[in-house]
C-alpha positions as CSV (number, residue, x, y, z in Angstrom):
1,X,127.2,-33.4,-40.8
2,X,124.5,-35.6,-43.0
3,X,122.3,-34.2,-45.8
4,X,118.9,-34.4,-45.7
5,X,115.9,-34.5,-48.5
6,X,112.0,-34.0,-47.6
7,X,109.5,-34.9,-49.7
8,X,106.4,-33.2,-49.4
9,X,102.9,-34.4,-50.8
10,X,99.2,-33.0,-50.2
11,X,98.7,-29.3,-48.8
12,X,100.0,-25.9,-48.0
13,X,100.2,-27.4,-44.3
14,X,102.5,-29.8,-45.2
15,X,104.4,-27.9,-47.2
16,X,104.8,-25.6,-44.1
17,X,105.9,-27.9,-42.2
18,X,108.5,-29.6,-44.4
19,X,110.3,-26.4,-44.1
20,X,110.1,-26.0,-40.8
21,X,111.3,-29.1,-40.2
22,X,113.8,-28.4,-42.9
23,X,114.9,-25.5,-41.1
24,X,115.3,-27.1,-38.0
25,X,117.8,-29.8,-39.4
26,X,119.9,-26.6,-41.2
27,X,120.3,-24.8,-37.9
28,X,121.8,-28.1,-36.5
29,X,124.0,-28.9,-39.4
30,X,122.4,-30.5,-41.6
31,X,123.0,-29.7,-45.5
32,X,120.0,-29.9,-47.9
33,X,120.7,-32.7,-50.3
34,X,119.6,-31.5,-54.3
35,X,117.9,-35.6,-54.4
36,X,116.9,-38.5,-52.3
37,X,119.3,-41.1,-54.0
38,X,121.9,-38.1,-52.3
39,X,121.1,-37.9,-49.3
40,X,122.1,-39.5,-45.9
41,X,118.5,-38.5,-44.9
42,X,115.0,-39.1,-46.8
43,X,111.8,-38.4,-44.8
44,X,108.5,-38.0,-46.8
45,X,105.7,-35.8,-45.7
46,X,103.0,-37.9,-46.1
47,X,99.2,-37.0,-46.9
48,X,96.1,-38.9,-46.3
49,X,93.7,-36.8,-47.5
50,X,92.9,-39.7,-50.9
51,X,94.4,-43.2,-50.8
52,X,96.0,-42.3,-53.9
53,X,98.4,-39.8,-52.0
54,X,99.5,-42.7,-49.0
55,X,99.9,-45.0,-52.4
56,X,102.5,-42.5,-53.9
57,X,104.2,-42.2,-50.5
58,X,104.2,-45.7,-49.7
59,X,105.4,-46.9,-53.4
60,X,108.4,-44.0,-53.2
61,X,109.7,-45.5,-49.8
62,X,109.9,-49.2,-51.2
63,X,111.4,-47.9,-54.4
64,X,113.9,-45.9,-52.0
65,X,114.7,-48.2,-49.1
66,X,115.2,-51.5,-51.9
67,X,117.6,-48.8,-53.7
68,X,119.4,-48.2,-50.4
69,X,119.8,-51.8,-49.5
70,X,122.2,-52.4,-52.7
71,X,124.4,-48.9,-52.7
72,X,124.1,-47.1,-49.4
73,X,122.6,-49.7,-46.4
74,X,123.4,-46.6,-44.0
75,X,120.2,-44.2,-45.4
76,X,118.4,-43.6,-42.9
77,X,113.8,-43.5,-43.7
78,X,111.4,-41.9,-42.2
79,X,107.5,-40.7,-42.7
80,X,106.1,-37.7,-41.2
81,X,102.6,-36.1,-41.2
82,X,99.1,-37.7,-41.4
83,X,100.1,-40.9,-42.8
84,X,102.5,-41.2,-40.0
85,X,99.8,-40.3,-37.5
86,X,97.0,-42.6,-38.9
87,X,99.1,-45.9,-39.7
88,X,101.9,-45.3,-36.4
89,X,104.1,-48.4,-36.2
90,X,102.5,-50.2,-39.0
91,X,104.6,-48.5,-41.3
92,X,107.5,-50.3,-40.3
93,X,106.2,-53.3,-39.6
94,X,105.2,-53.2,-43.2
95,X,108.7,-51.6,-44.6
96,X,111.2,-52.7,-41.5
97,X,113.6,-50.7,-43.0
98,X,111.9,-47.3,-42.3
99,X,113.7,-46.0,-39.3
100,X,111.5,-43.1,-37.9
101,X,107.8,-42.4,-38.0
102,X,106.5,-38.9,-36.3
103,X,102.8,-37.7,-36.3
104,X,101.5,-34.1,-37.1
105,X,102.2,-33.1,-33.2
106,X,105.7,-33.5,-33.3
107,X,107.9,-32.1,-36.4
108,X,109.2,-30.1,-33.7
109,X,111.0,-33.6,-32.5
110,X,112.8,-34.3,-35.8
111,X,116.0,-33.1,-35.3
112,X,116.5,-34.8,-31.6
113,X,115.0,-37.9,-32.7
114,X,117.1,-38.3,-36.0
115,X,120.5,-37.6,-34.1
116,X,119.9,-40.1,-31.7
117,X,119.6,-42.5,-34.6
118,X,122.5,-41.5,-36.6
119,X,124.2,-41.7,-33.6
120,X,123.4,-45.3,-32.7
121,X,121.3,-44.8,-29.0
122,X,118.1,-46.2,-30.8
123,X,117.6,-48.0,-33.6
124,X,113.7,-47.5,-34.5
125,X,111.1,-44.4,-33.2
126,X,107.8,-44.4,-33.5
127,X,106.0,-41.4,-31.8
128,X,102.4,-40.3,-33.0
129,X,101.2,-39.5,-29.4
130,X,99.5,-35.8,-28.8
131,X,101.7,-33.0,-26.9
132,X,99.9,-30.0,-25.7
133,X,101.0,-26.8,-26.9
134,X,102.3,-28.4,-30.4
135,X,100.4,-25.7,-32.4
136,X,102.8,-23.5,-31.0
137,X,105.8,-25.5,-32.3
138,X,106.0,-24.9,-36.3
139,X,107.6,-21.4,-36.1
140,X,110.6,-21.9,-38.2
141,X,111.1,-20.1,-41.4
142,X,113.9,-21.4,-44.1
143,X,113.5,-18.6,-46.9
144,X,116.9,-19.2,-48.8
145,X,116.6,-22.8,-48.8
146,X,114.1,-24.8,-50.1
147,X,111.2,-22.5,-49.9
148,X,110.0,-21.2,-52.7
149,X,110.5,-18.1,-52.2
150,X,111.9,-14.9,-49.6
151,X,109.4,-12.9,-50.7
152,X,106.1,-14.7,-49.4
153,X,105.7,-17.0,-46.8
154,X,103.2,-19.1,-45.0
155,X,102.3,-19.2,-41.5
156,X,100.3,-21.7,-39.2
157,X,98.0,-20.2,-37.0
158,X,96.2,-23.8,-35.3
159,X,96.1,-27.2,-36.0
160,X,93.5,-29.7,-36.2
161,X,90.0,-29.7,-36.7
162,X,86.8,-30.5,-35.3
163,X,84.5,-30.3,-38.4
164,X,83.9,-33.8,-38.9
165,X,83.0,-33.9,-42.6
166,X,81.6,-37.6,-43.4
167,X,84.6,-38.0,-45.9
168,X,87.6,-36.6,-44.1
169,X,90.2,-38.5,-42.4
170,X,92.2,-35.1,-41.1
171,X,90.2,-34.4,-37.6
172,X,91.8,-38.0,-36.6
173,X,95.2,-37.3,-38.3
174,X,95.5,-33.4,-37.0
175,X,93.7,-33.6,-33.7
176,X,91.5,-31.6,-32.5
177,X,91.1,-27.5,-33.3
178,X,94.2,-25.8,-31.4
179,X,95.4,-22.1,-32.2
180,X,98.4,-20.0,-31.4
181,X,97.7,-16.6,-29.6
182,X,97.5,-13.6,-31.8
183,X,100.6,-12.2,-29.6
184,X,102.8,-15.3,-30.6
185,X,101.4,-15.2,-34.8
186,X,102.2,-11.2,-35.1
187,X,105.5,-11.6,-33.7
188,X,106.3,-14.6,-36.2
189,X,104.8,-12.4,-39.1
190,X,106.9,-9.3,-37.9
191,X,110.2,-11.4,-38.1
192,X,109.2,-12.3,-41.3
193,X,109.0,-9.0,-42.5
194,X,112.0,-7.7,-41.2
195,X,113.8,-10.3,-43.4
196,X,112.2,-9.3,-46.8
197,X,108.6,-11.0,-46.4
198,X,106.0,-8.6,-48.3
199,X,103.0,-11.6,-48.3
200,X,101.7,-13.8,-45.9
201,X,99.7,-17.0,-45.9
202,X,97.5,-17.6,-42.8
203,X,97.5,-21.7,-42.7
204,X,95.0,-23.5,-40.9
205,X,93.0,-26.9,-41.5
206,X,89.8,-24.5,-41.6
207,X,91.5,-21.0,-40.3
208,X,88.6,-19.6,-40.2
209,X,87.5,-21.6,-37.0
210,X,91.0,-19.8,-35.4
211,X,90.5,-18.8,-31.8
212,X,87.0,-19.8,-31.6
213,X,87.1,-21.0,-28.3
214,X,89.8,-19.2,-27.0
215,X,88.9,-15.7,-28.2
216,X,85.5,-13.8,-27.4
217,X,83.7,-11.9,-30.4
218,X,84.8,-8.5,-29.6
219,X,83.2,-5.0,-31.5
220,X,81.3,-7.8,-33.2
221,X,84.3,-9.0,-35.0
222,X,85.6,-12.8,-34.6
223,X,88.4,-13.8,-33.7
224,X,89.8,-14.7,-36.8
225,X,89.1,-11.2,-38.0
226,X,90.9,-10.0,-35.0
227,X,93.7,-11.6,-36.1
228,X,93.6,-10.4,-39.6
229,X,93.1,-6.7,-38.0
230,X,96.2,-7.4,-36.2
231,X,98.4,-8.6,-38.9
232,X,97.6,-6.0,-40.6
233,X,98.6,-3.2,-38.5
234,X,102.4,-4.5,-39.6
235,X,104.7,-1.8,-41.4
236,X,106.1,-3.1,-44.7
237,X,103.9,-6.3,-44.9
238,X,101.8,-5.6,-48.3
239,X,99.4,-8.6,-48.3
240,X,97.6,-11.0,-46.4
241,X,95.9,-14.0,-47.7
242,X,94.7,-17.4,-46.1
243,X,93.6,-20.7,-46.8
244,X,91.6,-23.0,-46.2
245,X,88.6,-21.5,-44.3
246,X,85.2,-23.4,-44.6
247,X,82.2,-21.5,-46.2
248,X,80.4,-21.1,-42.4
249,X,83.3,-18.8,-41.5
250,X,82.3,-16.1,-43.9
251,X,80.4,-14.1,-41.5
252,X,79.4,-10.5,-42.7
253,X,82.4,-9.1,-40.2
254,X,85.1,-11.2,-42.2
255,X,83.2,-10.5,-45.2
256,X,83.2,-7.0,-44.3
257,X,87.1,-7.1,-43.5
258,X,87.7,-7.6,-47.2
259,X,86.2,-4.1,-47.7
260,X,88.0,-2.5,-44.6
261,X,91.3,-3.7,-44.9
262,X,93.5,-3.0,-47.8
263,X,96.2,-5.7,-47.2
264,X,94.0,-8.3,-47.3
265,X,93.5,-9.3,-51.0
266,X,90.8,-9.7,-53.2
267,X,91.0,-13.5,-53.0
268,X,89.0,-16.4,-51.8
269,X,89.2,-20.7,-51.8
270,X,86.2,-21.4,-50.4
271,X,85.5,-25.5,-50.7
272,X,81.7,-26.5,-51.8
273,X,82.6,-29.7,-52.3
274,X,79.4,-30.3,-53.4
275,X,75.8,-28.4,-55.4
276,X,73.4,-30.6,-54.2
277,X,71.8,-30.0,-50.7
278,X,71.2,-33.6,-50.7
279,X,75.1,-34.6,-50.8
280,X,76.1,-31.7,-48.6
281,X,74.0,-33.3,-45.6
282,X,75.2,-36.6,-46.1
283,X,78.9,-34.7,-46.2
284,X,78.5,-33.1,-43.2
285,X,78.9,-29.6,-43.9
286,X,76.8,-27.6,-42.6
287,X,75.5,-25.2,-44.8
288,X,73.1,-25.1,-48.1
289,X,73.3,-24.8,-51.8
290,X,71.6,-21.2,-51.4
291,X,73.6,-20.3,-48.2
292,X,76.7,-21.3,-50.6
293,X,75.6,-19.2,-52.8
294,X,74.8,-16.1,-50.8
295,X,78.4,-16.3,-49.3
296,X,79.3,-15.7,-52.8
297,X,76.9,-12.9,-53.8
298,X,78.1,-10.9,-50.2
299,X,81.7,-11.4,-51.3
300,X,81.1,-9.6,-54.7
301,X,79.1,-7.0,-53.5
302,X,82.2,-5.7,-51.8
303,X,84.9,-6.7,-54.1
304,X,83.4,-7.2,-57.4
305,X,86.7,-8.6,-59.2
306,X,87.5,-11.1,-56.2
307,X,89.2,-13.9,-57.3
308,X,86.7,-17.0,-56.3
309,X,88.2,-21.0,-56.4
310,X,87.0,-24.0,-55.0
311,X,87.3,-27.5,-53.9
312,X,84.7,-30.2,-55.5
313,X,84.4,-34.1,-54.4
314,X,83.3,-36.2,-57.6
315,X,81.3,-39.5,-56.5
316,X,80.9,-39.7,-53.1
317,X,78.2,-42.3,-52.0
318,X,74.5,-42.4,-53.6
319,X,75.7,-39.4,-55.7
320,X,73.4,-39.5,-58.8
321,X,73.3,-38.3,-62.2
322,X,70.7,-35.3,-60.5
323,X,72.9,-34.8,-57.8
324,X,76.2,-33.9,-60.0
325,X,74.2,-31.9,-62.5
326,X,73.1,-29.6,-59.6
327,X,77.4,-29.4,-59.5
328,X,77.7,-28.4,-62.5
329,X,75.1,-25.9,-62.6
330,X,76.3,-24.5,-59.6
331,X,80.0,-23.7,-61.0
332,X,78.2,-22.5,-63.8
333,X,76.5,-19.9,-61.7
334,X,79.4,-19.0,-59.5
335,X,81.5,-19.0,-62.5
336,X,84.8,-20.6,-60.0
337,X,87.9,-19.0,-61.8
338,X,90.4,-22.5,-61.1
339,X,88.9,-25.5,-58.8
340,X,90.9,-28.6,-57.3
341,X,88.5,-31.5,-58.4
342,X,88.8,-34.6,-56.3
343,X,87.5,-38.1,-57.0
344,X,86.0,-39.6,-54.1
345,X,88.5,-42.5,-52.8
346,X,87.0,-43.9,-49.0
347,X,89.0,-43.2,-46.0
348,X,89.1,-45.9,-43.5
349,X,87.0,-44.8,-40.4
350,X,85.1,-42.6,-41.7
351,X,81.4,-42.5,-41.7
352,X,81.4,-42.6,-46.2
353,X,83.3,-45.4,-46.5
354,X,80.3,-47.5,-44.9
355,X,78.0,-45.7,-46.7
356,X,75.7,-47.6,-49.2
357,X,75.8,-46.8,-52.8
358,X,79.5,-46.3,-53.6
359,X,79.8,-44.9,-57.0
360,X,81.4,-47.2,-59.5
361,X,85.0,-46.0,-60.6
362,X,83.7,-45.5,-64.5
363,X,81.0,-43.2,-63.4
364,X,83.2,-41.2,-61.1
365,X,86.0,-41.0,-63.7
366,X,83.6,-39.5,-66.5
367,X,81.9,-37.0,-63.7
368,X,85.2,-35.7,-63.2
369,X,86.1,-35.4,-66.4
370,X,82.5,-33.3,-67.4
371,X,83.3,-31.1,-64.4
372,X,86.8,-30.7,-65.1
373,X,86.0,-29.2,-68.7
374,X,83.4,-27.5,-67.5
375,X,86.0,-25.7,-64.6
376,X,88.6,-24.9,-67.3
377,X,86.4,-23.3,-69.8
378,X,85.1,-21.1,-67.3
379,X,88.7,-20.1,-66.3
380,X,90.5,-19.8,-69.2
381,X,87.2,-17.7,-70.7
382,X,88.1,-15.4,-67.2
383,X,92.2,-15.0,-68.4
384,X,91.0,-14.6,-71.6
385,X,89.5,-11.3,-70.4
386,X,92.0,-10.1,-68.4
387,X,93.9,-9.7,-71.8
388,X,94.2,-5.8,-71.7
389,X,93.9,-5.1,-68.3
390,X,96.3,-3.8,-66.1
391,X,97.1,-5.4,-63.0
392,X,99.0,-4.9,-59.9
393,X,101.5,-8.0,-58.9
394,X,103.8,-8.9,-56.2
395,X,107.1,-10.1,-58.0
396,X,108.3,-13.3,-56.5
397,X,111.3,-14.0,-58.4
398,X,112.2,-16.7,-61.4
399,X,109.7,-18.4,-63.2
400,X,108.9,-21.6,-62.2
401,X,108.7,-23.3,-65.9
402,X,111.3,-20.8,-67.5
403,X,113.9,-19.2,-65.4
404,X,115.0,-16.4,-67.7
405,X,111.9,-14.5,-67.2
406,X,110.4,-13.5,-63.8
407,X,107.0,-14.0,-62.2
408,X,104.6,-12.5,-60.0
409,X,101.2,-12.9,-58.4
410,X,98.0,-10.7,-58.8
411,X,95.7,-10.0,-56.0
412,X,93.7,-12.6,-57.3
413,X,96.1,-14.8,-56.7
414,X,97.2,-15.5,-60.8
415,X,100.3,-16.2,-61.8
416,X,102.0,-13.7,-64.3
417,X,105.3,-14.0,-66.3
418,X,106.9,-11.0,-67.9
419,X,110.7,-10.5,-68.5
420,X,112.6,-8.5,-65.4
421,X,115.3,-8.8,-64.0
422,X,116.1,-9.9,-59.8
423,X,116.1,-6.1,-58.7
424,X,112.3,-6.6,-59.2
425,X,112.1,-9.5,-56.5
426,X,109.9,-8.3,-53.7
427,X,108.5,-5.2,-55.7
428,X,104.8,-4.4,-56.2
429,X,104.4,-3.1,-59.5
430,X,101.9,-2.8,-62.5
431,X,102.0,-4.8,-65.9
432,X,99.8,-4.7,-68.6
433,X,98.7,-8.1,-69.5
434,X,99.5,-9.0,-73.5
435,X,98.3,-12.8,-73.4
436,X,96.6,-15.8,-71.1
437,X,97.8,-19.0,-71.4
438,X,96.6,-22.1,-69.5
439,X,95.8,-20.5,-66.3
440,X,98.8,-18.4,-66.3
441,X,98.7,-14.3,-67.6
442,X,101.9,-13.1,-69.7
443,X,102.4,-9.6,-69.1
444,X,104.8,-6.5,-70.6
445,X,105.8,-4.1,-67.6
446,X,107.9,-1.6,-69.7
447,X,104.2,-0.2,-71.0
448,X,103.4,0.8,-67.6
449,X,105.9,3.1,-66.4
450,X,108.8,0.6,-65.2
451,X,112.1,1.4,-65.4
């Protein structure tokens, strides 16, 4: 049988679903190749979140397929994900040597498609069309393969989104808002667990939205929250996270849930995006500076060490100097332990790339810069304290920079390295942390009662 290699760029979603596709190729034969120049197979995940991400993906399929024409004419090329889904057929019209191109709504379609091209009964296949029920598709799980790891996994519980924000190309790549049934999500986190899974990672494009049309409000609690209370009625699982929600799906009953339910950790990525109330109108989101805020002071009240990060846009349209120093005062007050900074790149079809007053590159560059400072001296000041403390982690096995030592993960979601050995994989367990380095804790677990 072939080999294949996926290439995955942008988010946690697409790094779900490279696996399952992954997974799906494996259980029909397929071999995981360890590179692309290796494989028979090279399909890139594609993102199209910035245009810098469809630039990376487009340049690494002309360096491949120009590489392929010389040594191995046979490789076969495809894209998958939002790219895919936004740019359809124009991909190969543009590289003619790309031989498949599948949108977000059908991963589940890689394996039947490729065989019928490696076997010869069609030469090129381009399907981005919507399938009903797709959200249900993306169930497989390959935990001793490429995923990183046995010991946590991530699960999608909808697709799509109908938020709309004035920047965002996603709700046209993704489709609209479309969740599995809490029935069909328990059962996929129970199999999980049986086979050694102690965390899971609720996926969604804003997962806090799960189930709201579908699912009434019941006992006052949404039914995201439902879900969560569901989940976590599971034997054996020993945390729950999720990602990404959108600040105006912190309610008081999901805020409340971190209080009430032990499994779900003390951890939250909430995106602001913005600290001016002026930007965040013209953004589309929905909520306030001071609602922002609030969300925040609610979410301490009942877990006063929760870990807080955030996503921030840099430059978006008729963003002024007033405008970005509201930013900074904001992660100043919220004091954001780690935050993804974005510069502001338009997105064909959507409402901001028509806006007036684009920001000039220079500006946006030396905004970002400012913030970025601004976000690590606030963080490392924050693992600088930790230095001390003892703190509970989740071991998930080797290091990812060194593997002779192990790592783990607070419930804070910080990464900590300390020297273990394998029989620690999967264990919850205390260290004492000796020293922080660039957003990473070292920590000594013989001090705390390890054997």
């Amino acid at each position: 049988m072939p080999s294949v290699y996926i290439k995955t760029y942008g988010c946690q979603m697409n790094e779900r679903d490279s696996e399952a596709v992954a997974a799906q190729l494996v259980a029909k034969g397929y071999a995981l190749a360890p590179s692309e120049t290796a494989a028979d197979v090279v399909l890139l995940n594609t993102c199209s979140v910035r245009d810098a991400a469809e630039q990376n993906a487009l340049g690494r399929m002309t360096t491949l397929v120009g590489m392929a024409r010389k040594r191995r004419p046979e490789q076969v090329f495809g894209f998958l994900g939002c790219m895919a889904q936004s740019r359809g057929r124009e991909l190969i019209d543009k590289l003619p040597d790309v031989d498949l191109v599948l949108g977000t709504q059908k991963f589940h379609r890689a394996a039947e498609y490729l065989g019928e091209i490696l076997a010869g009964r069609r030469e090129k296949i381009v399907d981005v069309a919507e399938e009903q029920g797709s959200e249900a598709t993306i169930k497989e799980h390959l935990l001793n393969g490429k995923a990183k790891s046995a010991v946590t996994a991530f699960v999608s519980i909808m697709q799509g989104c109908n938020q709309r924000c004035t920047f965002c190309i996603v709700p046209d790549t993704r489709g609209e808002e479309r969740s599995r049934t809490i029935p069909d999500i328990v059962a996929e986190c129970r199999e999980l667990v049986a086979r050694g899974v102690r965390e899971i990672t609720l996926l969604g494009q804003i997962v806090t939205s799960y189930g709201k049309r579908d699912l009434p409000v019941k006992d006052g609690r949404s039914a995201f929250v439902q879900l969560l209370d569901a989940i976590h009625e599971i034997e054996e699982l020993e945390r729950i996270r999720f990602t990404s929600p959108h600040p105006k799906g912190y309610g008081d009953d999901l805020i409340e849930a971190y209080a009430r339910l032990p499994k779900l950790v003390e951890s939250a990525h909430i995106p602001v995006q913005s600290g001016s109330d002026r930007i965040l109108k013209l953004m589309h989101r929905g909520y306030t500076r001071e609602r922002f805020l609030g969300i925040i002071a609610k979410l301490r009240a009942v877990q006063p060490h929760i870990g807080i990060t955030t996503d921030i846009i840099v430059g978006f349209p008729s963003e002024t100097d007033e405008d970005f120093e509201q930013t900074l005062s904001l992660v100043r007050e919220v004091k954001f332990q780690n935050g993804f900074l974005f510069k502001y790149s338009p997105r064909r079809d959507t409402p901001a790339a028509a806006m007036p007053d684009q920001v000039p590159p220079e500006i946006i560059e030396s905004r970002h810069a400012r913030l970025l400072a601004q976000i690590n001296d606030i963080g490392l000041a924050h693992y600088e304290s930790l230095v001390g403390t003892r703190q509970q982690i989740l071991v998930e096995g080797a290091s990812h920079r060194n593997a002779t030592r192990l790592e783990g993960r607070t419930r804070t979601n910080k990464i900590v390295i300390f020297e273990g050995t394998d029989r620690h994989r999967g264990q919850l367990m205390d260290v004492r942390i000796t020293r922080s380095g660039s957003f990473t804790l070292y920590g000594d677990p013989a001090i705390v009662n390890v054997e």
